[in-house]
FIKOL-484956 format. One line per 3 residues: number of its first residue (from 1); their letters; for each residue x, y, z of N, C-alpha, C, O, CB. Coordinates in steps of 0.001 Angstrom, whole numbers, padded with zeros to 6 digits. Glycine has a CB too. Layout:
BEGIN
NUM	a	X:Y:Z:X:Y:Z:X:Y:Z:X:Y:Z:X:Y:Z  ...
//
This chain:
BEGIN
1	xxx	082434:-025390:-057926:081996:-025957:-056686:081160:-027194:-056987:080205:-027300:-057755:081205:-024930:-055858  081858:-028296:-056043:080811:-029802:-056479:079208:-029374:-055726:078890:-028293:-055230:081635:-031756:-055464  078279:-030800:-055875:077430:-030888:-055091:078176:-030927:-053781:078091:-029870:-053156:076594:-031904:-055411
4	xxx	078627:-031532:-053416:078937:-032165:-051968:079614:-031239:-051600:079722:-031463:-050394:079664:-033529:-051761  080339:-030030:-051883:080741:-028715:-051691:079541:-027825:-050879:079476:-027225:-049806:081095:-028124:-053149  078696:-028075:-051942:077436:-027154:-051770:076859:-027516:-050792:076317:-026645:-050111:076470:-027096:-052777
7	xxx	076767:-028971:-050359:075645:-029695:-049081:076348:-029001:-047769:075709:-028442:-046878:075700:-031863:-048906  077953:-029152:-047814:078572:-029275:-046572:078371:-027720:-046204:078456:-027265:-045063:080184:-029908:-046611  078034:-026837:-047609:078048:-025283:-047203:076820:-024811:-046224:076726:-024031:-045276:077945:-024356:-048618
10	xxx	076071:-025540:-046821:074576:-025628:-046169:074383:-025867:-045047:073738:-025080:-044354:073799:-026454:-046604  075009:-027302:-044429:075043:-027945:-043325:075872:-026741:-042239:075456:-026528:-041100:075796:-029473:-043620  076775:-026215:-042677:078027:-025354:-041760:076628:-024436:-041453:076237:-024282:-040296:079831:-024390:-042777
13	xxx	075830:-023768:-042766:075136:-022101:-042243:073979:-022860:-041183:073667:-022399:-040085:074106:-020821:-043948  073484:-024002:-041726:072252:-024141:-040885:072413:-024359:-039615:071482:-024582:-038842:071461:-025091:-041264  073637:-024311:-039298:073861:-025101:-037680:074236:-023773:-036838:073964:-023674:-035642:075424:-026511:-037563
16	xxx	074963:-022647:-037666:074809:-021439:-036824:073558:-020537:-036798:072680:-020474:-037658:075823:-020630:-037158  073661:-019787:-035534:072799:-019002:-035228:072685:-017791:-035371:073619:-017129:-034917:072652:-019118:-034422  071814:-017217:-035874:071705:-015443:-035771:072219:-014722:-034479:071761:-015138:-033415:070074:-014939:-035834
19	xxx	073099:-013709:-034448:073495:-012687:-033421:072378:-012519:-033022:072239:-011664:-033896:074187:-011438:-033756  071476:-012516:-032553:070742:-011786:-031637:069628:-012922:-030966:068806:-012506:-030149:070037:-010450:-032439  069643:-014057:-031271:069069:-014954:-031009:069561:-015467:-029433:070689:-015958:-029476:069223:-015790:-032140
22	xxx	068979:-015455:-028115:069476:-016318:-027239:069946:-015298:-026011:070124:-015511:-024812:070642:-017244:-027938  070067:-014124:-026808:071004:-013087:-025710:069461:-012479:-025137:069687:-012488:-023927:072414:-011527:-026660  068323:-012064:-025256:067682:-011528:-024217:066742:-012559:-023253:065997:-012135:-022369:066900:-010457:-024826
25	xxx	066890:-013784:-023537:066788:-015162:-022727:066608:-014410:-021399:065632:-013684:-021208:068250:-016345:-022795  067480:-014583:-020576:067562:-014666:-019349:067285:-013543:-018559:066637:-013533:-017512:068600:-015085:-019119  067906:-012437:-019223:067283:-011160:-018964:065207:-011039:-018795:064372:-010773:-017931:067944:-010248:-020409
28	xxx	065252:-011352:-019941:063622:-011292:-020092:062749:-011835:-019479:061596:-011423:-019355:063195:-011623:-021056  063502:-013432:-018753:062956:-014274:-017590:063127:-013542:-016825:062244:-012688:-016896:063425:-015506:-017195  063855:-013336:-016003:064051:-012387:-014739:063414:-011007:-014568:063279:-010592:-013416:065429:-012106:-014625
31	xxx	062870:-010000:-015939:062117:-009271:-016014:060616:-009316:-015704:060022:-008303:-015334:062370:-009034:-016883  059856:-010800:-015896:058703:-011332:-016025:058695:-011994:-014230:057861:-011740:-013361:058658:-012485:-017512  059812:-012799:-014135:059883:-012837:-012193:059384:-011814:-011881:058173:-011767:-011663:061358:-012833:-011290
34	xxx	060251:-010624:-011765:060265:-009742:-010732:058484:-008732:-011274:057754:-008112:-010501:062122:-008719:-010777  058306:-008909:-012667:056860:-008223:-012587:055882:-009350:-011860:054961:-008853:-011212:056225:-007792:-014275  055956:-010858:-011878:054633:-011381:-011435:055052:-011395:-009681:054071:-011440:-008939:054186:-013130:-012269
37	xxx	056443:-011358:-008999:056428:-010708:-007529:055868:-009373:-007231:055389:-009022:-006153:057754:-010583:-007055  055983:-008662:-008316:055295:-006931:-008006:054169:-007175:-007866:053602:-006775:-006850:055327:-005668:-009139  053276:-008127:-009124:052011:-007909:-009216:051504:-008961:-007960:050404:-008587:-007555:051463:-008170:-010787
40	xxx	051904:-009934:-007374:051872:-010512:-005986:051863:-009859:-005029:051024:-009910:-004130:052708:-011204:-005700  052710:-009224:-005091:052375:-007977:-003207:051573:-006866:-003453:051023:-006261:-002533:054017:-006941:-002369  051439:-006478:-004891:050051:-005351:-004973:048933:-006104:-004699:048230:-005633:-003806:049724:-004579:-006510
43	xxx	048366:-007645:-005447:047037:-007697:-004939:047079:-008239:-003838:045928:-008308:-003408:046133:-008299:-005667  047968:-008768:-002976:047902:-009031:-001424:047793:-007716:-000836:046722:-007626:-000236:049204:-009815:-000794  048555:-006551:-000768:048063:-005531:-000659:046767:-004826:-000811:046266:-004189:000115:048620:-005206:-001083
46	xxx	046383:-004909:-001644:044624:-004535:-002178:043786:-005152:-001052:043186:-004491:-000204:044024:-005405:-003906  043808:-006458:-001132:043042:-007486:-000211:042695:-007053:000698:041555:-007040:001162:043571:-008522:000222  044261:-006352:001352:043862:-005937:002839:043519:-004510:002744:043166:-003761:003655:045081:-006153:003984
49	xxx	043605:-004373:002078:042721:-002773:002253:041615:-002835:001584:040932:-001902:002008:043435:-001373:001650  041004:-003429:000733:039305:-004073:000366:038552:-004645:001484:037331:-004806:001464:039289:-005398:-000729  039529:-005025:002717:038885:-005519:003853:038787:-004556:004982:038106:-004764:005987:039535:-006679:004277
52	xxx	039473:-003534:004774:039057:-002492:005832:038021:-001673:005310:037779:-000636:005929:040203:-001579:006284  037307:-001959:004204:036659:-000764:003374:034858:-001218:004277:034354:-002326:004092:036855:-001052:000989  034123:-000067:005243:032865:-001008:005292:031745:-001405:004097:031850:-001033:002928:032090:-000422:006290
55	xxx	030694:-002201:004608:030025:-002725:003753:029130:-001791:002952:028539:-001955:001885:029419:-003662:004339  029236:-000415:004071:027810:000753:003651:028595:002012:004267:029165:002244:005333:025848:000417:004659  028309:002817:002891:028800:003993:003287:028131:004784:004396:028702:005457:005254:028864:004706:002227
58	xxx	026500:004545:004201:025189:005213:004953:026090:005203:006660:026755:004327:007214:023287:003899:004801  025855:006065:006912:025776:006307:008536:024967:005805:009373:023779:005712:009067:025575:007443:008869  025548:005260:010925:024621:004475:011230:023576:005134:012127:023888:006081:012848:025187:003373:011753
61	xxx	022442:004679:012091:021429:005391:013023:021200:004758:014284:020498:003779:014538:020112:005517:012401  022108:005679:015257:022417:005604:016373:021191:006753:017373:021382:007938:017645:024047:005918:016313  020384:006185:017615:019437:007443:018496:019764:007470:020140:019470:006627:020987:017532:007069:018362
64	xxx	020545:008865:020300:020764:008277:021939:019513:009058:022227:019107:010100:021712:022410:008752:023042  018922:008189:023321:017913:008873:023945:018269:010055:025270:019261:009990:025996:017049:007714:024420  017332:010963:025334:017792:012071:026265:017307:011717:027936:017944:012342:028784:017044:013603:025673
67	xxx	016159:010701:028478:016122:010238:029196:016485:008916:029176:016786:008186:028232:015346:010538:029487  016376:008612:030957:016488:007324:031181:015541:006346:030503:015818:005320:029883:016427:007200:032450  014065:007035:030825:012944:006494:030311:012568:006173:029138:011799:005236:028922:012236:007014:030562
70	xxx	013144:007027:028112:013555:006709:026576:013784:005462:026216:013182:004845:025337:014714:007320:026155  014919:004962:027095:015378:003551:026816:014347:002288:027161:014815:001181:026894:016686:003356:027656  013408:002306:027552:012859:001123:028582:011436:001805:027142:010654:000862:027261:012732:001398:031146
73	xxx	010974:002446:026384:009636:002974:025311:009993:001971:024354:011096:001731:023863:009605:004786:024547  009104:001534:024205:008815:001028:022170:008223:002282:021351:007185:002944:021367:007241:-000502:021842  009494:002260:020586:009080:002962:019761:008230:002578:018563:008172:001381:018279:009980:003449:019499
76	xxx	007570:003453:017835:006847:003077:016627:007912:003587:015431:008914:004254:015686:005240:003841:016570  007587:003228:014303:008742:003899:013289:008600:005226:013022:009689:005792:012923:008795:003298:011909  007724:005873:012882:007864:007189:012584:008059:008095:013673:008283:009262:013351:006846:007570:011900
79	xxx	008012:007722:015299:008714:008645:015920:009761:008994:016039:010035:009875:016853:008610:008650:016629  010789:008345:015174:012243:009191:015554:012198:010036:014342:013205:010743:014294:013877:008198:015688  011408:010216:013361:011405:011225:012311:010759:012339:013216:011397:013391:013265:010539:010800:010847
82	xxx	009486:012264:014007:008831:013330:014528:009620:013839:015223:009824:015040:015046:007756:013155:015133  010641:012855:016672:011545:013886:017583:012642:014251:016753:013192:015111:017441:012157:013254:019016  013417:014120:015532:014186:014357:015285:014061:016082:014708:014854:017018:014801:014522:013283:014667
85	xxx	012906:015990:014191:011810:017614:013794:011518:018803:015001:011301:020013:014947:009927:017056:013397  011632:017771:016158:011072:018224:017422:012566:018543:018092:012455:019301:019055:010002:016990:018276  013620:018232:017873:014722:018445:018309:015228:019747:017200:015975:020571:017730:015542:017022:018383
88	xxx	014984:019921:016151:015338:020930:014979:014106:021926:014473:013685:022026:013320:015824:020019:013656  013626:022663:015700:012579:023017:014787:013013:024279:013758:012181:024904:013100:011291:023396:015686  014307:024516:013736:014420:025501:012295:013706:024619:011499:012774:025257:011008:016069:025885:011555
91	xxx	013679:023141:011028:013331:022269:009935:012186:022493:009566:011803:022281:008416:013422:020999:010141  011261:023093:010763:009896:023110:010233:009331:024287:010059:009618:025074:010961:009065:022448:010957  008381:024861:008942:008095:025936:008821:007623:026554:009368:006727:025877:009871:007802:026088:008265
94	xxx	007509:027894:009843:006295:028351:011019:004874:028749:010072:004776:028977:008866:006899:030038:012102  003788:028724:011212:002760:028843:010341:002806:030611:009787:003252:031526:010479:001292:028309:011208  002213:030764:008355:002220:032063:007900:000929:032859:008106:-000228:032443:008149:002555:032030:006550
97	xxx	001403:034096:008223:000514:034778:008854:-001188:034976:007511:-001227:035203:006302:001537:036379:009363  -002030:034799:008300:-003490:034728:007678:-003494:035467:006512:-004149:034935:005616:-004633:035277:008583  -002864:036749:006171:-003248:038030:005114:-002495:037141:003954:-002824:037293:002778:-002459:039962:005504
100	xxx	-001300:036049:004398:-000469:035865:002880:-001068:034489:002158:-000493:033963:001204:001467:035624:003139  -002168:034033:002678:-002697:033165:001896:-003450:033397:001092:-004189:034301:001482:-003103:032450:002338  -003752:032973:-000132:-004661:033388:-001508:-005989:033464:-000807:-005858:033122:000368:-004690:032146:-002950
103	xxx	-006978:033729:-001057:-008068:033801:-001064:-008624:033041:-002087:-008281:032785:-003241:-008340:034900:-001022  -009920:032633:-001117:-010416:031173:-002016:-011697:031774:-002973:-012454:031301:-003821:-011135:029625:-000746  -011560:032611:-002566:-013067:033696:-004168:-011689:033820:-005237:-011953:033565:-006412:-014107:036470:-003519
106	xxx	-010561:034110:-004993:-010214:034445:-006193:-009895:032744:-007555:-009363:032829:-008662:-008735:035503:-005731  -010291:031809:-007074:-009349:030802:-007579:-011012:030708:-008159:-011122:029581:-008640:-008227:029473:-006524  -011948:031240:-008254:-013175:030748:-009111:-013375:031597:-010363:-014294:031342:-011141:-014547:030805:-008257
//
């Protein structure tokens, strides 16, 4: 085999391509479309349901008053803790009867 045998052998391999080169092209584009459309309507999706979510879980403090007259009072802040006590009195303890309290000679 000459040189110039050998060049032209070279020139023929370098110009072809490996079997597997070229064939998952198009496939693989169209795989990467259709994931960045999926991942497009999930976070448009999200959005709108991040926007129905409220700002505070806390419940709101809604006091309906039981009279008319209720409505037209300024209140101070700690009376809706007192009527709310005054509306529940399981909440509050009853006083205990005189015999079950310690005695104050014994604590000397």
């Amino acid at each position: 085999m000459t040189a110039s045998d050998r060049l032209s052998l070279l020139a023929a391999a370098g110009d072809q391509l490996p079997e597997d080169v070229g064939k998952a092209g198009p496939f693989g584009l169209l795989l990467i479309v259709l994931l960045l459309i999926a991942t497009a309507f999930l976070v448009r999706s999200m959005t709108t349901h991040l926007k129905r979510i409220p700002q505070s879980f806390d419940e709101p403090r809604i006091v309906v008053p039981d009279t008319a007259e209720e409505l037209l009072e300024e209140r101070t802040p700690g009376e809706d803790v007192l009527d709310q006590l005054r509306r529940a009195p399981l909440a509050i303890e009853p006083p205990r009867p005189a015999d079950d309290r310690p005695d104050d000679s014994s604590r000397s």
